[in-house]
N, C-alpha and C positions, 0 to 999 in steps of 0.2 A: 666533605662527603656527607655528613651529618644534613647540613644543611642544605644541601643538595636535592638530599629523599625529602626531604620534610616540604621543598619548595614544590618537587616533582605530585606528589603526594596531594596536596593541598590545592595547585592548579587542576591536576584531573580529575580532585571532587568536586571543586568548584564548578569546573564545566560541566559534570555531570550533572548537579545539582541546577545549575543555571537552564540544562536542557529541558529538567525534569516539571521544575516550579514554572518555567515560561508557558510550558506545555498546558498544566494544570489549569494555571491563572486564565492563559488568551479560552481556553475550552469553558472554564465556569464560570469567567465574574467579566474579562474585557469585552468579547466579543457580544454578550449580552446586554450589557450596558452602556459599548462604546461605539459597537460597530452595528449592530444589529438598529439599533433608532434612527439610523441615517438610511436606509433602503427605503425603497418607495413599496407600501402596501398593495398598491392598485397597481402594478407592474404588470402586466399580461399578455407578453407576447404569444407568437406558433411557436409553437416547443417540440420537435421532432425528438424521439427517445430511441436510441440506434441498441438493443440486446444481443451480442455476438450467443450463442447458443451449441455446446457440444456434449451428448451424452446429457440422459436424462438419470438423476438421482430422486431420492425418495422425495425432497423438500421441492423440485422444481416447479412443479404447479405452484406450488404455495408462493415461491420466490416469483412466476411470472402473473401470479393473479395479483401481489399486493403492487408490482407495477402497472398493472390495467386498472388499477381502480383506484388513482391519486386522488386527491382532494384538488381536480383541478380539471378544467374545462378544455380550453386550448391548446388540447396536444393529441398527438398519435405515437402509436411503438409500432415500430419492427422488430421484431426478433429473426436475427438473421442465424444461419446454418450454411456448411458448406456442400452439405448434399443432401438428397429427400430420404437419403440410407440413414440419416443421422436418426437416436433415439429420443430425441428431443420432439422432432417435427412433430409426433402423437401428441404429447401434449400442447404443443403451442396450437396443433390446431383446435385442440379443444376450446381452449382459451383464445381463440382468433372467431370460433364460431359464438361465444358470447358475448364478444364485446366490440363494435364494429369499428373503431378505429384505433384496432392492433391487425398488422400483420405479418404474412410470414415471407419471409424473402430468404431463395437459394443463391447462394455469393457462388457456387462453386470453390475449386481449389486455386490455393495462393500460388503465386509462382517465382514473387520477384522481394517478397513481405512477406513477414510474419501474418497465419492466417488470423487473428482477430483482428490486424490492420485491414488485409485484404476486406474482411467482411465489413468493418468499420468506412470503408472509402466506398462501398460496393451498395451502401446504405442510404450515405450522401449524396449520392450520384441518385439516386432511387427516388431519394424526396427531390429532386430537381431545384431544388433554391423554392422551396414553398415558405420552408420554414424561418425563422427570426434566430432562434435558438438552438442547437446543438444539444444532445446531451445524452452522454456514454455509461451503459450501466452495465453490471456484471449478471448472472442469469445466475450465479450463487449466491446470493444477499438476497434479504427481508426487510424491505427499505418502509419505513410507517408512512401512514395516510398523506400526511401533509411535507413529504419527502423533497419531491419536485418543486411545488411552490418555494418551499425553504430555497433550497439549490440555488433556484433563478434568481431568488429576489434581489440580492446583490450587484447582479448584472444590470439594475434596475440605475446603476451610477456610471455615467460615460468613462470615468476612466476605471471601473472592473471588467476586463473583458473576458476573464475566465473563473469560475470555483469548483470547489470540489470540495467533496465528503471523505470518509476512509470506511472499512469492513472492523468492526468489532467480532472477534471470534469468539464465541461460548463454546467451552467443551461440552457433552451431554454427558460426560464420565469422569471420574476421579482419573482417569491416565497420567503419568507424566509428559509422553508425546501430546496429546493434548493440550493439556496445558501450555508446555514449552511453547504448542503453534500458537500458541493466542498472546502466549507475553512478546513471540518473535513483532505478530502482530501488530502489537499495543506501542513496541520499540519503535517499529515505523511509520504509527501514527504518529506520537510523538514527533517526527522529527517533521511529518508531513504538518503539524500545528505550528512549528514556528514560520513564520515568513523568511525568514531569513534565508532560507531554502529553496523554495518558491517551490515546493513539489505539488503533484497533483496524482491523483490514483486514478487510473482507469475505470476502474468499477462505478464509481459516481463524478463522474466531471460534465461541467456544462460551460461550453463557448460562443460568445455572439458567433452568427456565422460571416458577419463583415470582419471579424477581428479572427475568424479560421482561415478567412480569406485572404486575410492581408500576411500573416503571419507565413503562410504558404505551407500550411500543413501539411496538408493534399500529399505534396512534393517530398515534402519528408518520410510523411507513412508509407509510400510506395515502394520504400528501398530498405526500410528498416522493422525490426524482430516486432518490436512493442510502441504501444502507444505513449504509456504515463510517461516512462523516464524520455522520451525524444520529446514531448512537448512542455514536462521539465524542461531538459537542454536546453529549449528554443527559447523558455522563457527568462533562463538566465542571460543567454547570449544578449537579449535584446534588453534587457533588466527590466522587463514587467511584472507588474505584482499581480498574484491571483490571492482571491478572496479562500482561506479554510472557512468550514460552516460544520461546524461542532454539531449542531444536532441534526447535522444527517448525515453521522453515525450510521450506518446498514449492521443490523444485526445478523449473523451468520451461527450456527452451528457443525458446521463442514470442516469439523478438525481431523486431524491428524491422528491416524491409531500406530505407527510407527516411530521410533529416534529416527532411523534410517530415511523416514518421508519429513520429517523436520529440518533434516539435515538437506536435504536434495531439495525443498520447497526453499529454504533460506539462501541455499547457495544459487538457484535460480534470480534470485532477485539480484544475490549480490554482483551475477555475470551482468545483466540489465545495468547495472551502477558503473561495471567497471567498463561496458562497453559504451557507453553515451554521458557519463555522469565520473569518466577516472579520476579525477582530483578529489570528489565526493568520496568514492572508494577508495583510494591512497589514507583517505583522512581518517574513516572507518577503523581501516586495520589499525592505525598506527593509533586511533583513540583503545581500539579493544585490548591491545598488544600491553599498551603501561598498563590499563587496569588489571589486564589479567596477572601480568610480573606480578605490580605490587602485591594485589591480593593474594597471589600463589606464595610469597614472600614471607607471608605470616605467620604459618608454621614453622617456618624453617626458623624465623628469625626468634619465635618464641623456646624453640628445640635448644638450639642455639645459648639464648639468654638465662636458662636453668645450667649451663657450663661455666659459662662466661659474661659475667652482671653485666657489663657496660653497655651491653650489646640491648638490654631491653630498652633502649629508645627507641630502636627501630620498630622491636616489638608492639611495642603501644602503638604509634604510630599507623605500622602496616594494618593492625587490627581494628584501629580506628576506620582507616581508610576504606577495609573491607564491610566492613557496619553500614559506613557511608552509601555504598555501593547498592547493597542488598537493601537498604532504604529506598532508591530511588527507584530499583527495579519494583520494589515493592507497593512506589505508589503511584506505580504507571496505570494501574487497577483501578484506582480515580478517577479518572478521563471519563469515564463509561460506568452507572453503576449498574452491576450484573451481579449475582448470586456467587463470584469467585472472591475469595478471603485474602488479603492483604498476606497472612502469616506464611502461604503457599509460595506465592509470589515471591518474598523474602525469604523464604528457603531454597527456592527453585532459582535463585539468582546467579549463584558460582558455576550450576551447571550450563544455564543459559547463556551467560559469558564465554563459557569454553565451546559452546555447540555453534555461539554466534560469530568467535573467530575463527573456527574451523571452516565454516561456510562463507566466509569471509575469503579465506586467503587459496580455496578449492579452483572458484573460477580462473584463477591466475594461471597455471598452466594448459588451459583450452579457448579457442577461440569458437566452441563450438556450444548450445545452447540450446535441452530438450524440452520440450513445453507441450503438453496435450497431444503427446506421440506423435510429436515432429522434431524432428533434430535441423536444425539452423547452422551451416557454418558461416561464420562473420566473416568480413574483412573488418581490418582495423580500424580503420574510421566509422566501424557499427553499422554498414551496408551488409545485407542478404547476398552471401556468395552462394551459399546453395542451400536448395530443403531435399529433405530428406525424409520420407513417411516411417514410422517405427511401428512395431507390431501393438495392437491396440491391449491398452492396461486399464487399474483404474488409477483418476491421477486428480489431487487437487488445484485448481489454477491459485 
């Protein structure tokens, strides 16, 4: 038994550990020095930039001006909308009237897809095959000057046919909702950093479009909720690697002032994982599920070991294991450096655990999926059985 906890104990910090230091190292020291000297500088294809667009917040200007004004010659944006009702359309055309190759494109309403698919395919169709390049951005991020160029450069080697960046969340507030969304965040950047995974984020991804073409994207988006995790899927199926690219990191401050929106924003993703990505999400819980045992373990077992001495091995042990834990969580903060303090992090760890497996295992009873005041019912195989419009709220993607 002894030896049992201690091997159980010991494998799932390791792996946690393993996640944590792969993460750090491919973000600050490999990808700089190993991967990055191999891209061609003078890379410069038609770069079409597709901005799906809903409901206009304070930062959106700011968010669609620092994508009209890359450090790069050969491209255009669209920022799409699915109706001229939407409160976005004010600003984009502000920004479409000073920069002349952005524009605004109405997708209309989705019918058969998730609407950022819809707008996303509605996009492509729109550039007619002009462009060389593909590339999917979120209208919530602050992506820096030399954003794009970064992105593509990679694609710059015949066999990268895809990359992608992730959203870094800064709180603007001391919250703990806050907070919790940005370490949720930081947890699935991480995972999006190892290859091993082959994830890609919607918000900054960019695809040859012979290799959108061949892969049959198209086909896939038309039936299903979301973009990242289906072309995940596709990329496992087919075992291709896509390139992470660490410094285009997109800076956000679009957190979270609720537990209750951390919770419903986390479990959103995890429905995404469990309807296109289930072995990924089986794995999820069942990683969250020992740490949270063990860790839970170590009160009890130190309660315990002030009755009955023998019993403090476990104690050590479990307390070990929870140190471990809240270290890793704590140095996910690394990845990205931003004004938030490692000690928070490591404190906010046990609760983040429990918020992450609750949202973990919530999707599991519905096959149903609400996302920017639409409700989705799936079929099983992660096809759009029906939409559903919901009364309009405000909502983070």
């Amino acid at each position: 038994m002894e030896l049992a906890f201690i091997l159980l104990a010991v494998s799932v910090s390791l792996f946690n550990l393993w996640l944590c230091l792969k993460s750090l190292l491919y973000s600050k020291i490999i990808f700089t020095r190993f991967y990055s000297t191999r891209y061609d500088n003078n890379y410069n294809p038609k770069v079409a930039v597709f901005v799906p667009c809903k409901g206009a917040d304070n930062n959106l200007k700011i968010h669609l001006n620092a994508i009209a004004t890359q450090n790069y010659i050969n491209y255009r944006v669209t920022f799409i909308v699915d109706s001229v009702l939407d409160p976005a359309v004010e600003v984009i055309n502000r920004i479409t009237a000073l920069y002349p190759h952005t524009k605004l494109l109405v997708a209309g309403k989705a019918t058969t897809c998730g609407q950022k698919n819809h707008n996303l395919l509605r996009g492509i169709e729109d550039d007619n095959n002009e462009s060389e390049v593909y590339l999917f951005a979120d209208s919530d991020v602050q992506p820096h000057i030399n954003w794009l160029k970064e992105l593509i450069r990679p694609l710059s080697l015949e066999s990268v046919p895809v990359t992608t960046g992730f959203r870094w969340l800064i709180p603007e507030d001391n919250s703990v909702s806050g907070s919790l969304h940005s370490m949720m965040s930081a947890y699935l950047c991480m995972l999006i950093a190892h290859q091993t995974f082959r994830g890609v984020w919607g918000g900054s991804t960019a695809i040859k479009r012979k290799d959108f073409e061949k892969l049959n994207v198209k086909e896939l988006w038309e039936t299903s909720v979301v973009d990242d995790m289906t072309l995940t899927r596709l990329l496992f199926k087919k075992r291709i690697n896509r390139v992470f690219v660490p410094t285009c990191l997109t800076v956000s401050y679009n957190t979270l002032s609720r537990l209750t929106d951390d919770i419903q924003w986390y479990s959103r993703q995890a429905a995404f994982l469990k309807a296109y990505l289930k072995p990924l999400w089986i794995a999820c819980i069942v990683l969250h599920a020992l740490t949270i045992g063990i860790s839970c373990s170590t009160p009890v077992f130190v309660l315990i070991s002030l009755l009955w001495f023998p019993v403090y091995k476990y104690a050590i042990i479990a307390s070990l294991f929870s140190l471990v834990q809240m270290i890793c969580y704590g140095m996910m903060k690394f990845i990205y450096k931003d004004n938030q303090r490692f000690i928070k992090w490591f404190l906010y760890a046990p609760l983040m655990q429990v918020l992450g497996f609750y949202s973990l295992i919530k999707p599991g009873f519905s096959n149903n999926i609400e996302w920017r005041n639409i409700c989705y019912e799936l079929h099983r195989d992660g096809r759009v059985k029906s939409i559903r419009e919901l009364p309009e709220k405000v909502e983070i993607s």
